[in-house]
Backbone as CSV, one residue per row, in Angstrom:
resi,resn,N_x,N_y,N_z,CA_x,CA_y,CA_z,C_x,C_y,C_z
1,UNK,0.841,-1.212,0.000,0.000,0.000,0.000,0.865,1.247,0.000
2,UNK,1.986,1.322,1.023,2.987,2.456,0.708,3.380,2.930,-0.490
3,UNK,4.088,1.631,-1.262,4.689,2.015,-2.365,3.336,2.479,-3.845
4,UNK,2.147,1.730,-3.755,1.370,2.926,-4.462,1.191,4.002,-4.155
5,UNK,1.153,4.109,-2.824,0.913,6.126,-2.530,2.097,6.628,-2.914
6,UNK,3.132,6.184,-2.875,4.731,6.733,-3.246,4.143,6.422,-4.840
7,UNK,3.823,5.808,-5.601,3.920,6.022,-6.899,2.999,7.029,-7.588
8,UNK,2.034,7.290,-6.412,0.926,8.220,-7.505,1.411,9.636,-6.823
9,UNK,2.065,9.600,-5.706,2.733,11.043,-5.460,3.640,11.819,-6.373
10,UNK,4.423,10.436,-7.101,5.411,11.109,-7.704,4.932,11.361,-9.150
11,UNK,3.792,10.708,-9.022,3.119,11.455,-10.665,2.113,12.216,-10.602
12,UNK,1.987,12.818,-9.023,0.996,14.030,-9.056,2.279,15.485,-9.177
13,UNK,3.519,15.271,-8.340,4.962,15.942,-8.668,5.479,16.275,-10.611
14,UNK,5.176,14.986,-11.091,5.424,15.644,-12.406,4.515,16.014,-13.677
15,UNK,3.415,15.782,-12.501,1.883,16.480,-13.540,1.302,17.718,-12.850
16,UNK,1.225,17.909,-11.715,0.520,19.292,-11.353,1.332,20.037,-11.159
17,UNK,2.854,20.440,-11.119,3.509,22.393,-11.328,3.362,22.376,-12.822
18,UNK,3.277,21.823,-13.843,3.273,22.324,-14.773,1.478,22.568,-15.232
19,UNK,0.797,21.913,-14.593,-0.334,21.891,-15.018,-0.435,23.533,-14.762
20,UNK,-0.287,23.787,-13.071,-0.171,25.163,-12.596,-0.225,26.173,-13.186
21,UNK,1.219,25.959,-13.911,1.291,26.872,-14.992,0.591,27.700,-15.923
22,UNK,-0.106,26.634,-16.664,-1.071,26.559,-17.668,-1.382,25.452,-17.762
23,UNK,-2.139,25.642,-19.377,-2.902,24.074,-20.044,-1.229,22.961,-20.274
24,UNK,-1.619,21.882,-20.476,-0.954,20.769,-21.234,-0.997,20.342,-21.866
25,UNK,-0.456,20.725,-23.569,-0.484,20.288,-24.526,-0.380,19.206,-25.062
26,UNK,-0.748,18.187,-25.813,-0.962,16.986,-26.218,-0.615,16.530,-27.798
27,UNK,-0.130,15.785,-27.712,0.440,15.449,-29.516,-0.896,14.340,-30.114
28,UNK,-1.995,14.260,-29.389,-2.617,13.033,-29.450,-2.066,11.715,-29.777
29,UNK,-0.546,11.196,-29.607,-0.567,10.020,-30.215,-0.418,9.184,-29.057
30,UNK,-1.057,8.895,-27.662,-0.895,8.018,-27.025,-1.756,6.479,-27.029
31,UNK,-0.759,5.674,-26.507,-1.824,4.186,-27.048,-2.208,3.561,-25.434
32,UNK,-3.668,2.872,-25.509,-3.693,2.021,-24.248,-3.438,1.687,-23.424
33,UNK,-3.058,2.600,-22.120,-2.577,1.972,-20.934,-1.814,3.138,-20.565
34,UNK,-0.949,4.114,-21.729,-0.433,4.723,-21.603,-0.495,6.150,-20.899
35,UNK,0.314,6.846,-19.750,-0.735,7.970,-19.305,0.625,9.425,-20.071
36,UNK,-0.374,10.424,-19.165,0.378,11.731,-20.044,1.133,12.507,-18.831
37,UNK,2.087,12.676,-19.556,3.110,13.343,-18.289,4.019,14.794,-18.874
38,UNK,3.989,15.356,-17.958,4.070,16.696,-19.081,5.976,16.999,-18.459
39,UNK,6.454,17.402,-19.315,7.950,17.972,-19.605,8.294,18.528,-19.093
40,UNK,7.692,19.689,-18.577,8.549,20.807,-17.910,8.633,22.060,-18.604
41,UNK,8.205,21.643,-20.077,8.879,22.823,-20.740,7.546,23.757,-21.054
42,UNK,7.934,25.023,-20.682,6.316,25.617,-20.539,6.580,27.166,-22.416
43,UNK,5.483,27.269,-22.239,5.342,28.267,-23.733,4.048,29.208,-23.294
44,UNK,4.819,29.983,-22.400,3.500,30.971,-22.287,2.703,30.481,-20.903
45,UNK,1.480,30.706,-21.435,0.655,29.820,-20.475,0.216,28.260,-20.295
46,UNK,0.838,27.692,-21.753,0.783,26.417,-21.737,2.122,25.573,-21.550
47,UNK,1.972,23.906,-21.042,3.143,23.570,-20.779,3.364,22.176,-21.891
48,UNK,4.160,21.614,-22.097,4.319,20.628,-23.354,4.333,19.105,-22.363
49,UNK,3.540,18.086,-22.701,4.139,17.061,-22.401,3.725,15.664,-23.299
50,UNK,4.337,14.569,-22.936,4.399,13.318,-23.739,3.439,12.435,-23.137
51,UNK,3.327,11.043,-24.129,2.461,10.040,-23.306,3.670,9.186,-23.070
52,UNK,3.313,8.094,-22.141,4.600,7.221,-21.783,3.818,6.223,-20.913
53,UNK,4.456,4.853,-21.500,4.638,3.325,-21.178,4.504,3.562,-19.191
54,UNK,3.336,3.276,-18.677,2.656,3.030,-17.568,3.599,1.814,-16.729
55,UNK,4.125,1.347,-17.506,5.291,0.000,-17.145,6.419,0.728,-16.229
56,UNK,6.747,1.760,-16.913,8.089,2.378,-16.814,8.057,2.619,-15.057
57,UNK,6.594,2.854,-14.473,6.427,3.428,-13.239,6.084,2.198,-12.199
58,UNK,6.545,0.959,-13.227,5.980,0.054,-12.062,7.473,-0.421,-10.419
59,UNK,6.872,-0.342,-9.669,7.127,-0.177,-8.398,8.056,-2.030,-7.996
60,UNK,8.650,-1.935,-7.193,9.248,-3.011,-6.683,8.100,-4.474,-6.719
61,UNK,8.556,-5.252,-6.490,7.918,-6.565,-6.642,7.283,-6.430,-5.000
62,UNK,6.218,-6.990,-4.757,5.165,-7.062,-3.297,5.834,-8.481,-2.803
63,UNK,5.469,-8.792,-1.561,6.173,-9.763,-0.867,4.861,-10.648,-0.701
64,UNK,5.590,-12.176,-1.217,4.274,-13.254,-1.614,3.213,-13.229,-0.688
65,UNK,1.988,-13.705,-0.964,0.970,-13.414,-0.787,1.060,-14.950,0.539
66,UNK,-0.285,-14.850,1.329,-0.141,-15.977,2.051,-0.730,-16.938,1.507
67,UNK,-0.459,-18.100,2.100,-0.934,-19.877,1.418,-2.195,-19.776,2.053
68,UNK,-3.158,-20.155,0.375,-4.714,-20.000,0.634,-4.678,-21.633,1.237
69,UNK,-6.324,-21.793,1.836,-6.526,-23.392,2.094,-6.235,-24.325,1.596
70,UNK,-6.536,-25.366,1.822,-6.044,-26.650,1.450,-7.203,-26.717,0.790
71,UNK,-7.189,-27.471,-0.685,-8.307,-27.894,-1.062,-8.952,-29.182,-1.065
72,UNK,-10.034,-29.495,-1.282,-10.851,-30.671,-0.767,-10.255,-31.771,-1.597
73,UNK,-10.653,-33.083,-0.747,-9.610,-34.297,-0.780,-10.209,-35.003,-2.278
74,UNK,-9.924,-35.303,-2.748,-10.120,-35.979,-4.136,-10.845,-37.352,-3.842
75,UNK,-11.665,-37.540,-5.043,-12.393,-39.415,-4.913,-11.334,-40.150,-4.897
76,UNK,-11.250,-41.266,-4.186,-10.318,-42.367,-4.422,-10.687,-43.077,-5.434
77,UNK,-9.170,-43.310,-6.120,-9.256,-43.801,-7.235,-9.683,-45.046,-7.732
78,UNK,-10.246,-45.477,-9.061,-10.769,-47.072,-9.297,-9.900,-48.205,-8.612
79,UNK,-10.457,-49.522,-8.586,-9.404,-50.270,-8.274,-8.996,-51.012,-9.470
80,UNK,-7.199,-51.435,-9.199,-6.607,-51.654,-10.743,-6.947,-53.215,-10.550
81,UNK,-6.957,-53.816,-12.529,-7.407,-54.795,-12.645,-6.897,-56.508,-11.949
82,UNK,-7.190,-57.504,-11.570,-6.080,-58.750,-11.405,-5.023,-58.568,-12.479
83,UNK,-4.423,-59.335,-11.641,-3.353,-59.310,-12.793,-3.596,-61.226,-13.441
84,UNK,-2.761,-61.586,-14.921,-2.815,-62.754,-15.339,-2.567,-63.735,-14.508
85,UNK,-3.329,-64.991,-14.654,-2.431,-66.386,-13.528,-1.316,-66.360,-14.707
86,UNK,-0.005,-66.780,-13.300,1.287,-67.173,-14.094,1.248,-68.760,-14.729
87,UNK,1.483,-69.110,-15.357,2.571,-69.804,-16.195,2.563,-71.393,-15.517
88,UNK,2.085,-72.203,-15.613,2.194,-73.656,-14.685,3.722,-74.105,-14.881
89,UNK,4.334,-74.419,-13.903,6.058,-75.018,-13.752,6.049,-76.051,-14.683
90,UNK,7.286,-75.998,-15.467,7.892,-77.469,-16.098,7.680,-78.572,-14.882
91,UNK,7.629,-79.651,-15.834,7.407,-80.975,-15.030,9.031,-81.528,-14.401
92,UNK,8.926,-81.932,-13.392,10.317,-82.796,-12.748,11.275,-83.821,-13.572
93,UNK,11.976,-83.706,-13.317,13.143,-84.851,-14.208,13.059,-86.515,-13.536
94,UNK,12.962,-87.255,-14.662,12.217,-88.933,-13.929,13.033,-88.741,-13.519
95,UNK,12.972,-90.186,-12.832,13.764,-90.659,-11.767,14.423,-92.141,-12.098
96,UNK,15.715,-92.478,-11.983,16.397,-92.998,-12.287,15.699,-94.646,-11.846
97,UNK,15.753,-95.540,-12.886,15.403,-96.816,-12.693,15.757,-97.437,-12.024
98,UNK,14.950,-98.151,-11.143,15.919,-99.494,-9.902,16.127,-100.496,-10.182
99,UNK,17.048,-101.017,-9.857,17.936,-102.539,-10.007,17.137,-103.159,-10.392
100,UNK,17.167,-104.297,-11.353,16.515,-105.499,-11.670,16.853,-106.532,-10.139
101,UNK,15.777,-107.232,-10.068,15.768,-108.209,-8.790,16.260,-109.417,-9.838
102,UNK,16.961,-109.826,-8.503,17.636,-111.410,-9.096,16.159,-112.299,-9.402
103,UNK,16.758,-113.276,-10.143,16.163,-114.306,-10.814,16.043,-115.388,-9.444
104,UNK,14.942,-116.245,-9.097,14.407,-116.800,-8.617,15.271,-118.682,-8.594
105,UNK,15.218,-119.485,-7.889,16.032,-120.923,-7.912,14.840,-121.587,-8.823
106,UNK,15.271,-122.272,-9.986,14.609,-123.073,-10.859,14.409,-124.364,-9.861
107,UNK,12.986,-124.744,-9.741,12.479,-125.600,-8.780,13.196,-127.217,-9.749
108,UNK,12.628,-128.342,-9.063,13.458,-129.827,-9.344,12.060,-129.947,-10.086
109,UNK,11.995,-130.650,-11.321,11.625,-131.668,-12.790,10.658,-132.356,-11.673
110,UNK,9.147,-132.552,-12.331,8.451,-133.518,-11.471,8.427,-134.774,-12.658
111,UNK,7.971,-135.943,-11.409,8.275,-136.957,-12.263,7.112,-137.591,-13.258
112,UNK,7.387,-138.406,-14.114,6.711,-138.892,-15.160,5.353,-139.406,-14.643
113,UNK,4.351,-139.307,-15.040,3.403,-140.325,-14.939,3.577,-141.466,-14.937
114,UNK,2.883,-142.718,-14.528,2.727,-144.363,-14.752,2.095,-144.349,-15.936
115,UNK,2.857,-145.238,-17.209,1.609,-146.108,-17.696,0.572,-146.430,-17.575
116,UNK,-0.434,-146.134,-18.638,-1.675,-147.188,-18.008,-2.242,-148.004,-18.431
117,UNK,-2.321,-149.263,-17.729,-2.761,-150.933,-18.277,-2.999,-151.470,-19.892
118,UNK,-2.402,-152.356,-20.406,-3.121,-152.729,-21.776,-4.461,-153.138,-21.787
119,UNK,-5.172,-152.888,-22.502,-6.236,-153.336,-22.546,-5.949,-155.027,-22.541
120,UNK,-7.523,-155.614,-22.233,-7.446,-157.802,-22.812,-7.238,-157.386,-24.808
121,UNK,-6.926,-157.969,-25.048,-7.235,-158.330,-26.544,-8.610,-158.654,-26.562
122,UNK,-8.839,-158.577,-27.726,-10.240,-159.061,-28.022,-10.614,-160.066,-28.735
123,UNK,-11.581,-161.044,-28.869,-11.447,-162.037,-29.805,-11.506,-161.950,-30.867
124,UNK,-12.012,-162.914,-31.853,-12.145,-161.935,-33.395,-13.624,-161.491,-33.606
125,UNK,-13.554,-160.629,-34.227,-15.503,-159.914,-34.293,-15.318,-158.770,-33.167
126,UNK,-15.660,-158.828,-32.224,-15.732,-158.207,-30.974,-14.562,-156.984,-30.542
127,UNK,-14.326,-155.933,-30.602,-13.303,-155.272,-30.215,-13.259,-155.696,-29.118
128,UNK,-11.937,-155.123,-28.606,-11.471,-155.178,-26.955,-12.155,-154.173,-26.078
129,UNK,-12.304,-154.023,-24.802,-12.752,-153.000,-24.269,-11.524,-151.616,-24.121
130,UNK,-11.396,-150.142,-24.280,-10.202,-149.512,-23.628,-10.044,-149.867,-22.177
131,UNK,-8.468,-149.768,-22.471,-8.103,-149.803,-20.785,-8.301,-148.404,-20.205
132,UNK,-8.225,-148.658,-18.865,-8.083,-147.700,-18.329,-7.136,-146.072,-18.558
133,UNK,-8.218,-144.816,-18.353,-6.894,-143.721,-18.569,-6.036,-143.576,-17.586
134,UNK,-4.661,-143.598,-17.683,-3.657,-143.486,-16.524,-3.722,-141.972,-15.801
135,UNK,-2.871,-142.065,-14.706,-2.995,-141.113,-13.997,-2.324,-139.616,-14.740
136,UNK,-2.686,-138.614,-14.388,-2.249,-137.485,-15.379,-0.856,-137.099,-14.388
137,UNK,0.106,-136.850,-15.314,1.132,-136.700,-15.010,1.760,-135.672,-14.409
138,UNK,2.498,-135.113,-13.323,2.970,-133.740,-13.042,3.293,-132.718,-13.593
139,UNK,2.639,-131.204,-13.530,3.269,-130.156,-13.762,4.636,-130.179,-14.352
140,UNK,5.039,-129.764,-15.371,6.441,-129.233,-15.248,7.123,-128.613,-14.598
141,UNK,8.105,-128.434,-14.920,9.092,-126.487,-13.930,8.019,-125.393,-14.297
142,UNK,8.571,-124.126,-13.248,7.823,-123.230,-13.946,8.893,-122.152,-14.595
143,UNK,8.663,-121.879,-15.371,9.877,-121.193,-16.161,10.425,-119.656,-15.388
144,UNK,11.528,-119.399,-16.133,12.003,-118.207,-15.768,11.171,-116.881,-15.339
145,UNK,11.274,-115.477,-14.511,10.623,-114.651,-14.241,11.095,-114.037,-15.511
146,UNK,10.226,-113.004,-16.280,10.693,-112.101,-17.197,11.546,-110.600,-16.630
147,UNK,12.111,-110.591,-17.054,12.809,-109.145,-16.445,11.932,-108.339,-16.285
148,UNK,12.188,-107.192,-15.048,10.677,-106.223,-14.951,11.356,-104.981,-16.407
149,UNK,10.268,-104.377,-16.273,10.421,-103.533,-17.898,10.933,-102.211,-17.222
150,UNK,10.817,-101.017,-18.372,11.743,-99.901,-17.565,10.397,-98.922,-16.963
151,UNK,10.994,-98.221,-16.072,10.023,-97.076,-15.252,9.000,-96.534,-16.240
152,UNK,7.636,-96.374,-16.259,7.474,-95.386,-17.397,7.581,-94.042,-16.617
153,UNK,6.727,-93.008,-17.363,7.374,-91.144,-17.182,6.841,-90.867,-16.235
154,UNK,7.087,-90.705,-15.375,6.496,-90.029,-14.509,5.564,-89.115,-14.476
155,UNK,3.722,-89.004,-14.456,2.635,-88.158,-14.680,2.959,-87.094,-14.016
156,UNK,2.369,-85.647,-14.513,2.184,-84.468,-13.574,1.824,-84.472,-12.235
157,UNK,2.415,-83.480,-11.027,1.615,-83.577,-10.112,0.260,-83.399,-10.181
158,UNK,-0.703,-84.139,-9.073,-1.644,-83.860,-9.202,-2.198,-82.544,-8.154
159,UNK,-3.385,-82.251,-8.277,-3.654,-81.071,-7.569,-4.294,-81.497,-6.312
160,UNK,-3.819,-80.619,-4.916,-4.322,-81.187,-3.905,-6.142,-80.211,-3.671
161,UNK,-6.782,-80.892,-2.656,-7.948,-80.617,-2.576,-8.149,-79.615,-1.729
162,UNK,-9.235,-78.892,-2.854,-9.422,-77.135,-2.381,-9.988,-77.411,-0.709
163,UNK,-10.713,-76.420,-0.529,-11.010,-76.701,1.060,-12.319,-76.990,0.957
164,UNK,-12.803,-78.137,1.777,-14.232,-78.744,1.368,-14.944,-78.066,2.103
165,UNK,-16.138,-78.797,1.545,-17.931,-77.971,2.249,-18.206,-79.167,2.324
166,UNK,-18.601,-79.963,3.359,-19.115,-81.012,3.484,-20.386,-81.080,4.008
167,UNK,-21.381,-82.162,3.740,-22.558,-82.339,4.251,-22.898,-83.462,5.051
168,UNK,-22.487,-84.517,5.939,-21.987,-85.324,6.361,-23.610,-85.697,7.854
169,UNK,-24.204,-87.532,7.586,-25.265,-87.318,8.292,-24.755,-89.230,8.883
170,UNK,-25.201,-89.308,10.419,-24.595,-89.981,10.777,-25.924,-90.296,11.286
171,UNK,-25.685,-92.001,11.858,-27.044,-92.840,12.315,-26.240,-93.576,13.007
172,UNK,-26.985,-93.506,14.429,-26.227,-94.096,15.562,-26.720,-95.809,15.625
173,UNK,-25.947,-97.094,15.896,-26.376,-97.965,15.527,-26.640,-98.779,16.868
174,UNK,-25.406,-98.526,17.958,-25.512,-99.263,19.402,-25.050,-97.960,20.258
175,UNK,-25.866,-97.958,21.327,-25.161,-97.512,22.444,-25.049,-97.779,23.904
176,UNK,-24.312,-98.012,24.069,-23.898,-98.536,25.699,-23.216,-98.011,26.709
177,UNK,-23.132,-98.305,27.682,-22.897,-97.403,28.827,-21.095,-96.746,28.519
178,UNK,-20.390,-97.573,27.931,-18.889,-96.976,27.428,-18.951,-96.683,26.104
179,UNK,-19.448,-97.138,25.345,-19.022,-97.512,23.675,-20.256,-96.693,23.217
180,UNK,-20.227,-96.260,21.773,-21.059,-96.212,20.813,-20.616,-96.370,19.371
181,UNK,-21.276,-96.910,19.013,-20.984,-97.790,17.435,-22.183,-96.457,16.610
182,UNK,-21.629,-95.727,15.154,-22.328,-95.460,14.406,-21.573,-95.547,13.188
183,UNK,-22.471,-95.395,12.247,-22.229,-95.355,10.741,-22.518,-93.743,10.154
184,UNK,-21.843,-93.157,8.963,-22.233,-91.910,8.564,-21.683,-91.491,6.654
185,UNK,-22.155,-90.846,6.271,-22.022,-90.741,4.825,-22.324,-89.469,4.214
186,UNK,-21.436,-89.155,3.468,-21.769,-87.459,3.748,-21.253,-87.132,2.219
187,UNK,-21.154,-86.229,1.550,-20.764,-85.381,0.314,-19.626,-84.303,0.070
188,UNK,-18.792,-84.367,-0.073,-18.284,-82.568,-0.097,-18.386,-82.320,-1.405
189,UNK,-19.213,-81.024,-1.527,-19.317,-80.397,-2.627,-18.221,-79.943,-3.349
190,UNK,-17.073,-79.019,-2.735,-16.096,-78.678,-3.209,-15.157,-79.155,-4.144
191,UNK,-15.261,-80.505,-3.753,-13.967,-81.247,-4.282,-14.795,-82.849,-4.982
192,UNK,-16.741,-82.662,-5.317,-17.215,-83.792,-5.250,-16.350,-85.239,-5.149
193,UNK,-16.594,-85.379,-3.855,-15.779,-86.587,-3.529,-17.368,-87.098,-2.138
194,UNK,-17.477,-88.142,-2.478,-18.136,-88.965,-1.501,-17.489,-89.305,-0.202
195,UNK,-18.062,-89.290,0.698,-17.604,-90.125,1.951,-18.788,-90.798,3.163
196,UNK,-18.387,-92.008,3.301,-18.612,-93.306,3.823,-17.681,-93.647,4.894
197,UNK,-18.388,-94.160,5.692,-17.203,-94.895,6.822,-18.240,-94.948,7.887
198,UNK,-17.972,-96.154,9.069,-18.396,-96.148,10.466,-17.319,-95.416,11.599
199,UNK,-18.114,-95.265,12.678,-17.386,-94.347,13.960,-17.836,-95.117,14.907
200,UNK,-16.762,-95.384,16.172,-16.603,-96.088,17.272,-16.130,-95.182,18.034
201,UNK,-16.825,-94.880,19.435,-16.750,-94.107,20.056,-16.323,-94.568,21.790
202,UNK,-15.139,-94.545,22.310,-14.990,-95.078,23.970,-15.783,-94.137,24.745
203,UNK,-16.310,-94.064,25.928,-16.771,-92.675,26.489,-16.151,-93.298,27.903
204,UNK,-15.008,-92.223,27.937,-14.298,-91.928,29.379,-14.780,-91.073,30.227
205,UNK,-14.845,-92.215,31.586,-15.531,-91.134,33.098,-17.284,-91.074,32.934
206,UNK,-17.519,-90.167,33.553,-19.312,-90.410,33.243,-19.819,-89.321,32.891
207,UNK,-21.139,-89.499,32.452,-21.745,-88.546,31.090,-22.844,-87.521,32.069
208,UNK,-22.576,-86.200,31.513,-23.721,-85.685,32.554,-25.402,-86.506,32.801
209,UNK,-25.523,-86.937,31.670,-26.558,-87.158,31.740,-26.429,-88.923,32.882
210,UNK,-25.830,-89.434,32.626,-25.551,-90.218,33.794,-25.708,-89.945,35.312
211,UNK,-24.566,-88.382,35.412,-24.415,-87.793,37.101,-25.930,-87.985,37.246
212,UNK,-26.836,-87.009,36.289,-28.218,-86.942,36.649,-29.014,-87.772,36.929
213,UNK,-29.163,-89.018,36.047,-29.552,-89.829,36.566,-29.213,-90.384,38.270
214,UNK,-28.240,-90.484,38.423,-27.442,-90.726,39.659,-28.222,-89.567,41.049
215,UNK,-28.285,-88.529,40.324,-28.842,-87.440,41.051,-30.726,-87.876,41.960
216,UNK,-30.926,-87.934,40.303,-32.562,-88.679,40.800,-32.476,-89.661,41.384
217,UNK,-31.792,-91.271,41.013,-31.819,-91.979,41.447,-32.467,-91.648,43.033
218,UNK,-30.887,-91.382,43.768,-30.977,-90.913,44.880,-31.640,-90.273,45.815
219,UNK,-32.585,-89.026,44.893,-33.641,-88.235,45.900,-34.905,-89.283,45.784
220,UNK,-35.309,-90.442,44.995,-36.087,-91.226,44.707,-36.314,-92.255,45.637
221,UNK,-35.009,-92.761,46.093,-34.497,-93.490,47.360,-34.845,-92.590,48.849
222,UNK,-34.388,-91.679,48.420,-34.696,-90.996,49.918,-36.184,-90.997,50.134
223,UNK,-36.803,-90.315,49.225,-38.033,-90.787,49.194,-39.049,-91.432,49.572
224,UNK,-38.190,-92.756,49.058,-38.678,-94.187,49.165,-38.638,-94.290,50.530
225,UNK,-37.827,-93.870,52.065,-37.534,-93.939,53.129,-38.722,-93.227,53.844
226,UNK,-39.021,-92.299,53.131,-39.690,-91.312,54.290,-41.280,-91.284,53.967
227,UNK,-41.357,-92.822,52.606,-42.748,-92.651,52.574,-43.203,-94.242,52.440
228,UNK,-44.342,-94.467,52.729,-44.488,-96.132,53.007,-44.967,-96.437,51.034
229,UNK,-45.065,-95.518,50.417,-45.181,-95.939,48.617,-43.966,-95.440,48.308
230,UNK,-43.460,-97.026,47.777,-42.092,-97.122,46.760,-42.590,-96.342,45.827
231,UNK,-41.761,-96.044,45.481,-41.225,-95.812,43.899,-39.893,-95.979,43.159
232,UNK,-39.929,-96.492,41.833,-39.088,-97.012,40.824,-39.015,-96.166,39.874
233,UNK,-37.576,-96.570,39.176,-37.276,-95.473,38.137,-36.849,-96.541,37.206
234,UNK,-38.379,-96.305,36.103,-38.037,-97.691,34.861,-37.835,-97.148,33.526
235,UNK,-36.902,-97.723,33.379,-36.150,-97.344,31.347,-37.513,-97.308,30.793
236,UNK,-37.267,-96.898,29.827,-38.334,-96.809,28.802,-37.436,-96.774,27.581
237,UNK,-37.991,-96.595,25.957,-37.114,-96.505,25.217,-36.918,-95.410,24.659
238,UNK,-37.704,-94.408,25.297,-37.486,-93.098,24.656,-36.607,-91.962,26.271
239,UNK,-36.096,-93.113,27.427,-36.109,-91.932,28.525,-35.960,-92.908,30.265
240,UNK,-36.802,-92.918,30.862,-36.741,-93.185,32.197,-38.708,-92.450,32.549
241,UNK,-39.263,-93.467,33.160,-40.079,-92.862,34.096,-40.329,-93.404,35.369
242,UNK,-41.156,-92.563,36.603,-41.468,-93.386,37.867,-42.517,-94.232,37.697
243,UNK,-42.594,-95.309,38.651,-44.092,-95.915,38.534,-43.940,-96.220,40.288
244,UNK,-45.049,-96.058,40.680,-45.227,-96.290,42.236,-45.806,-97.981,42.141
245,UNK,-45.107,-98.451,43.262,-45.394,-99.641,43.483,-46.408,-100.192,45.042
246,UNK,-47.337,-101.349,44.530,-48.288,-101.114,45.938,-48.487,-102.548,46.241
């Protein structure tokens, strides 16, 4: 702000004593921007002056301005695409063939069959009857093993199994106070592969549902003490119930 009041002072200094004077003559040829500043040189009552480049009066450079706000944060950008699956690995180098196994002991020659009987002769007209067929004779040796043949190539690995979803439904078959025997058969979708199999089960220590029983038992008994009608606690096949006895 100083240095404009210092700049328009010093062009009110070389425009108003001569204005004073008199008028200020003009050549009319000034262009756009340009202002009029008069000479000094006076003629009477009038004084002479020029137009001149408005630039010429410009003032020292201003000291930077302050840092406006921050401006607002931008959309985050798309997300970039997968990239290609790589390249499946060359296959492994076979594997070197194993020893041929020795040849086996050539077993001992079995022996010949017996002859068997001549027939009678026969008279004339009449054939003879055949004799008997003799006994069939032993096996031979059994011959040499053939050499085993060479390795073939070794197939690609195969791929191991993604992670299953299985659906798996089991039917209990025995159960007893330690053990339970079931069977179960189930699907995994993932990897369609079936599965089958039975389950055998030990049961170590005792089962809550046992303590409980154990529990009733007992207040049933006490019971039974402090009242002249028994009562019993009889299986059933779906459970246990009482029945009073008389």
């Amino acid at each position: 702000m100083k240095k404009v009041i210092l700049i328009v002072g010093l062009l009110m200094l070389l425009v108003v004593p001569p204005a004073l004077a008199g008028g200020v003559q003009s050549d009319n040829n000034g262009n756009q921007g340009d202002i009029f500043v008069a000479t000094g040189e006076n003629h009477g009552k009038d004084s002479v002056g020029v137009w001149t480049d408005a630039s010429a009066f410009k003032g020292e450079k201003g000291d930077p301005g302050a840092t406006g706000p921050l401006g607002e944060t931008g959309m985050p950008g798309l997300n970039g695409l997968n990239g290609q699956d790589g390249k499946d690995g060359l296959n492994g180098t076979n594997g070197v063939d194993g020893i041929n196994g020795q040849d086996g002991v050539v077993g001992p020659q079995g022996e010949n069959g017996a002859n068997g009987e001549q027939g009678i002769a026969g008279s004339n007209g009449q054939d003879g009857k055949t004799g008997d067929k003799g006994d069939q004779g032993k096996n031979g040796d059994k011959g040499d093993e053939g050499k085993k043949g060479d390795q073939g190539i070794q197939g690609p690995q195969g791929r191991g199994l993604k992670d299953r979803v299985e659906l798996i439904g089991e039917i209990r078959v025995l159960d007893t106070k330690k053990t339970t025997w079931s069977v179960y058969a189930g699907q995994d979708f993932n990897n369609n592969n079936t599965i089958v199999g039975a389950k055998f089960t030990y049961k170590l220590g005792r089962s809550y549902e046992e303590r409980r029983l154990d529990e009733l038992e007992a207040k049933l008994n006490a019971r039974d003490n402090a009242q002249s009608d028994p009562i019993q606690v009889v299986p059933t096949p779906s459970g246990f119930r009482i029945q009073h006895s008389y």
